[in-house]
N, C-alpha and C positions, 0 to 999 in steps of 0.2 A: 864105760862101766854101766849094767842094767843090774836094777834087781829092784824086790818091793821093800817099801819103809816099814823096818819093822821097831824102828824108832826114830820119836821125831822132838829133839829136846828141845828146852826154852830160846829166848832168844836172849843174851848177853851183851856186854861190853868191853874190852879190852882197850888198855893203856900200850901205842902201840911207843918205839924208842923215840920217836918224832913229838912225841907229847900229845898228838893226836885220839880218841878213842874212835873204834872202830867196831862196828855193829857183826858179831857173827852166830852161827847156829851150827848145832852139831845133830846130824843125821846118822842113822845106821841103814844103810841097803842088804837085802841076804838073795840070797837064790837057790833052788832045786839041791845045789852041791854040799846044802846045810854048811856054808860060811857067808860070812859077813863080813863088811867090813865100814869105817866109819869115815864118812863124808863132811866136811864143814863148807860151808856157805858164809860168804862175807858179805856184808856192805847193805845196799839197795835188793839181794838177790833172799835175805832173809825174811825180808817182810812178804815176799811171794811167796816164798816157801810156808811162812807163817799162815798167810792166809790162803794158799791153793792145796798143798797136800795135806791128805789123809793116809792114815796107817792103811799098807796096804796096796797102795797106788803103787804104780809100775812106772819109777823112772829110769830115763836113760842120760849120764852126767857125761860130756865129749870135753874131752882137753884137761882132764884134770890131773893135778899137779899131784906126785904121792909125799907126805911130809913122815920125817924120822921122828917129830916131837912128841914124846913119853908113847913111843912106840908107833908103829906104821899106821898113816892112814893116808886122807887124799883129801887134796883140797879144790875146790869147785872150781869152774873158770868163772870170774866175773862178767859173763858175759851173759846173759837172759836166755841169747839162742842157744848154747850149750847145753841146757837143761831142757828137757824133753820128757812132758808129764804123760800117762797113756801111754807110753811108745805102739805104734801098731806095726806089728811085725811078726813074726810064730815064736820067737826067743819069747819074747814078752807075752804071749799068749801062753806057752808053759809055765812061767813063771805064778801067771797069773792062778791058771790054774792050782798049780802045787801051792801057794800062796791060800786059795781059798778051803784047803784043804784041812787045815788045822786053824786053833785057837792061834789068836796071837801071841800069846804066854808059851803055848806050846812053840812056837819059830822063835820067840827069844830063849828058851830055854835048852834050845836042840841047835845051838849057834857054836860054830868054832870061829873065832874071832878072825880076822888073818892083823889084825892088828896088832898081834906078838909072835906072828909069822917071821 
């Protein structure tokens, strides 16, 4: 999955059934096709997130899981190398593109979710 962040939410905690809490963040990627869809980040992968993207940035998320909870989305792979900041490639170079094109207000507000796809 590629596309630019066109949101980049706080970071939280969650109670997980193990009594354990668990560190996660909730991202939005969109692309050229004006959809989007929302990405979360668990564990150790959020404080990178926290501290290395900006709205805008061009990632690319490998292995990630899609989850049915309160509607479609995708869940990151825990793994550091599956996320891919910059991708350099001509995908991600369109994106980039179409991405610098408009306001950020304008790409969230011109979004078809696929997360009630």
């Amino acid at each position: 999955m590629i596309g630019a962040l066109i949101e980049i939410g706080g970071m939280s905690q969650i109670k997980l059934k193990s009594g354990e809490a668990k560190d996660r963040m909730n991202l939005v990627i969109a692309d050229d096709s004006n959809h989007s869809v929302p990405i979360t980040v668990w564990g150790d992968l959020c404080m990178i997130a926290q501290n290395k993207f900006r709205l805008g940035d061009v990632v690319a998320f490998k292995q990630c899981r899609v989850s049915d909870y309160n509607g479609k989305s995708l869940n990151a792979s825990p793994n550091e190398k599956d996320i891919v900041l910059n991708v350099k490639n001509p995908r991600a170079l369109v994106i980039a593109k179409w991405f610098s094109s408009k306001s950020i207000e304008q790409h969230q507000q011109g979004m078809t979710s696929l997360q009630t796809s």
